[in-house]
N, C-alpha and C positions, 0 to 999 in steps of 0.2 A: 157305323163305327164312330168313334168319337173324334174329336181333332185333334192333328197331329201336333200343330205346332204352341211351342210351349216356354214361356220366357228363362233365361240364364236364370238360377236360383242360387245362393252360395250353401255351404254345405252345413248340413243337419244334425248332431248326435242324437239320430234315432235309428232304431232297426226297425224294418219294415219286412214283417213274417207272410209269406204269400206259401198256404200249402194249393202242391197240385197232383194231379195224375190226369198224364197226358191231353197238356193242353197247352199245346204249339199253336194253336188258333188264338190264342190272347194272352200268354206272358208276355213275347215282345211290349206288346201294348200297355200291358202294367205295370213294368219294368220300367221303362221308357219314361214313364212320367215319377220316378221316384227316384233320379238320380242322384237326386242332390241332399240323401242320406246318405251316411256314411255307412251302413251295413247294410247288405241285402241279403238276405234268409229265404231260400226256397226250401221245401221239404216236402220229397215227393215219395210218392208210392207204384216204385218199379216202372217208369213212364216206359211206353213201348213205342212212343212216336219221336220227335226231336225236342223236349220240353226241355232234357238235363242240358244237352249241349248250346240251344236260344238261351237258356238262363245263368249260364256259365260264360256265352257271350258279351252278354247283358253285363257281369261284374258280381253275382252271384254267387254263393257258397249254396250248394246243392246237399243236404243231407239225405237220406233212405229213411224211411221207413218203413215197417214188415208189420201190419197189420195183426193182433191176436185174436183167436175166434170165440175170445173171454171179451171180447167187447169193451175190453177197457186196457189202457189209455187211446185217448183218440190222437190224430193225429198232432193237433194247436198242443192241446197239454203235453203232451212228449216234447215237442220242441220247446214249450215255459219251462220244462225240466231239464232238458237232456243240450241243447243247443248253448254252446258258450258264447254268452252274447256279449258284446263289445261296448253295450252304451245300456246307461237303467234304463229309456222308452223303449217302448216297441209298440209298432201300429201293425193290426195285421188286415191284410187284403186279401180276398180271392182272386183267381187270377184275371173273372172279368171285372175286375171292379177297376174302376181307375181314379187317379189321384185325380183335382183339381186346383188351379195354382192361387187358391185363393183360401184352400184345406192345408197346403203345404206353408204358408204365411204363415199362418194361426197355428200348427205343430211348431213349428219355428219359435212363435212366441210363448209357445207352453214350453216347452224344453228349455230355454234361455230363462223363463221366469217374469218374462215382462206382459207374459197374457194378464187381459181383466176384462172380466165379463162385463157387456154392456147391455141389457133387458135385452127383450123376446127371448128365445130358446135359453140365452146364454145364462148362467147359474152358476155361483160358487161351489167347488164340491171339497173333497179331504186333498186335493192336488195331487194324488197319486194315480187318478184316471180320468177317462173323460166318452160321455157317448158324443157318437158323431151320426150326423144323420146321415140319408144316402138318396138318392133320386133313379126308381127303375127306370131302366129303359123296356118298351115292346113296341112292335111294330113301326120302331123308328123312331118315336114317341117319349117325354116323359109320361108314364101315370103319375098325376096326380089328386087322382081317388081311387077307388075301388079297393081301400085300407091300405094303400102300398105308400101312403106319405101322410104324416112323415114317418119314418122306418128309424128309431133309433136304438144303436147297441154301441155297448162298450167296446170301440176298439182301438183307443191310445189309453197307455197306464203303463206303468212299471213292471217290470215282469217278473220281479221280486217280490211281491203283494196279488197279482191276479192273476187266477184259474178258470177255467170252463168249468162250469156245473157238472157232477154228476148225475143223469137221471135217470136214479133207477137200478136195478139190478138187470139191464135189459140182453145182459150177453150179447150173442150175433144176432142182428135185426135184419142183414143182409141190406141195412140203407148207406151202406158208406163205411169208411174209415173217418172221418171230416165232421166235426161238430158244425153240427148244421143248426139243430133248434138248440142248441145248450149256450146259454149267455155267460158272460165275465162274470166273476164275485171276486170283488175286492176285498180283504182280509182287514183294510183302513177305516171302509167306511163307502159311506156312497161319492159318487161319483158327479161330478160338473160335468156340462154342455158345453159343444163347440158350436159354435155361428155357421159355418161354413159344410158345403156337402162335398163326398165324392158320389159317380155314377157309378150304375149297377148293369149291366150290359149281359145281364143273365140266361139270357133266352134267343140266339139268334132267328130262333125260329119257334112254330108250333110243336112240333116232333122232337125239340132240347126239350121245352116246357114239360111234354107229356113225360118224358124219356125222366126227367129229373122227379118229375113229382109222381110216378112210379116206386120210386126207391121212397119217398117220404111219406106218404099211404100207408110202406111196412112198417118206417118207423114209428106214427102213428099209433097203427095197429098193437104194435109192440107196446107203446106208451099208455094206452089206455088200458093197458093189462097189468102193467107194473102195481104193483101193491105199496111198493117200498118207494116210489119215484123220491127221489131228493131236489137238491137244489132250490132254485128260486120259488118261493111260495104263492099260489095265488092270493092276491087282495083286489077288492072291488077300490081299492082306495091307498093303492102303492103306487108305484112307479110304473112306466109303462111294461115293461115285462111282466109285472106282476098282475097287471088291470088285466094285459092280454092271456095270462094264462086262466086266470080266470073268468073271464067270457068264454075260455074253449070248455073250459070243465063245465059250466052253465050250455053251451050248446051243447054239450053230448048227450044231456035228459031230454030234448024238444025234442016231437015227433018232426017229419018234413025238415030234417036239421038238411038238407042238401037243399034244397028251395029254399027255403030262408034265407040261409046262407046267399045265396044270388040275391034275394030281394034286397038283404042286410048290404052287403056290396053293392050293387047299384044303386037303388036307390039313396039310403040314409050314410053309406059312406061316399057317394054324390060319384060312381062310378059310371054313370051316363054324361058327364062333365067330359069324358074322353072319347068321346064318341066310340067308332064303331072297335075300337080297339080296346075301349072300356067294356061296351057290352062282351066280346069275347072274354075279354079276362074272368070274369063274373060269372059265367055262365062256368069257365072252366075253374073257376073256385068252389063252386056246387057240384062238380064233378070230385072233384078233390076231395071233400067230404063226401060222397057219396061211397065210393071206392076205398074212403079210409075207414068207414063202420062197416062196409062189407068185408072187407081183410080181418076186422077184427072179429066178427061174427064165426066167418071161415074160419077163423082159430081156437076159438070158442068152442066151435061144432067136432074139428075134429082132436081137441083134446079130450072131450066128455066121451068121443068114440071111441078113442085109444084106455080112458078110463074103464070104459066100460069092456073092452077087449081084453084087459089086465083082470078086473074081476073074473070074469068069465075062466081065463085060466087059473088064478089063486083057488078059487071054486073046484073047479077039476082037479087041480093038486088033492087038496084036502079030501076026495070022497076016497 
């Protein structure tokens, strides 16, 4: 787990959006290190464990949300809509993620107006968002290879200008209510870089990893069937959301796309750098692809059944 202690900060006008469902194992903890905004925003989905009442503790305004089995809005977008927010920022966190007091600085100076980018990462953008990196944690560990760094998405910006992607007409995927692969798009413009990481404490174990990337196999699945997919566009020569969606659309024609996959992470994204917890991860990303073409195959197969089960009665009608 991360450390506890964390120096006095003075206070923030940002809101800091953390959706959950039931996850009393690490709001405290993400909470904890974001006192020193002035709005906390949880928004959860019917928790059945103690997540309302730890983040109520915490200083938190707790919203509901009710899931529709039309697959749209997801959770983040309902609250960019529907949540009356108290300050234009907003950073949003899952609830293993946790601030760092060096990420909390640098919001600080973006909100106030006195941030300025200084080379590496940092970038000018339209000032109305900003990607921020992140550092996973596994086995105790940062990775830093095996494609998990650096890891950037949009997550401080005005919440009066940025939205989660739609992608797709995807309905019930059955992977979540929770944008998970869908990025920010800012209505301004693109977006500046922040200096500064939080952590990503996503996986306490093997059996979370498996257990999470189960649900994103269907989404997967689901995605690669979409005809109509919206949002961010792939480009071999965009931004990084856009570079990365476009190497996944370029991996789904390769034959051995699950072995590659491992080779592609270990090796040439330098996933043996982490030793034995790099070789697992890698191994368990070719897994990942492997199970996300067979999901979609399986759905392939048995829609052309049900097609052809339909014929077969329209057929019978008509004689």
């Amino acid at each position: 787990m991360p450390p506890g202690d964390w120096p006095a900060l003075a206070s923030v006008p940002v809101s800091i959006l953390v959706p959950v469902k039931n996850e009393q194992r690490n709001i405290v903890h993400c909470l904890r290190r974001v006192q020193w905004a002035t709005e906390l925003v949880v928004v959860d989905s019917q928790s059945t464990d103690q997540t309302i009442a730890l983040s109520q503790a915490m200083g938190a305004d707790v919203y509901q949300f009710h899931y529709s089995k039309q697959g749209w809005p997801k959770k983040k977008n309902w609250a960019l809509e529907n949540v009356p927010w108290k300050n234009d920022w907003v950073m949003i966190l899952d609830a293993d993620e946790y601030m760092t007091p060096e990420l909390a600085e640098e919001i600080r100076q973006v909100v106030s107006g006195t941030w300025k980018p200084t080379g590496g990462q940092s970038k000018p953008g339209c000032g109305d968002g900003y990607w921020v990196n992140r550092r996973f944690m596994f086995f105790g560990r940062w990775l830093r290879g095996c494609g998990y760094y650096p890891s950037y998405n949009v997550r401080l910006f005005k919440h009066s200008v940025g939205r989660y992607e739609r992608i797709g007409s995807l309905g019930d995927t059955g992977s979540g209510d929770n944008e998970v692969h869908e990025h920010v798009v800012l209505d301004t413009g693109e977006a500046g870089y922040l200096r500064h990481e939080f952590l990503h404490y996503a996986y306490p174990d093997l059996s979370a990893w498996i257990e999470k990337h189960n649900r994103y196999t269907t989404w997967e699945a689901h995605a690669m069937e979409a005809k109509d997919a919206g949002g961010v566009r792939p480009s071999m020569f965009g931004g990084p959301i856009e570079r990365r969606r476009w190497l996944k659309r370029f991996a789904r024609r390769l034959p051995l796309r699950p072995t590659l996959r491992f080779i592609y992470s270990y090796f040439f994204q330098m996933g043996f750098r982490d030793g034995y917890p790099g070789y697992v991860m890698c191994r368990l990303l070719g897994w990942y692809e492997f199970v996300s073409i067979a999901k979609y195959r399986e759905r392939r197969a048995l829609e052309s059944e049900r097609a052809r089960e339909e014929a077969k009665l329209t057929s019978g009608r008509s004689l």
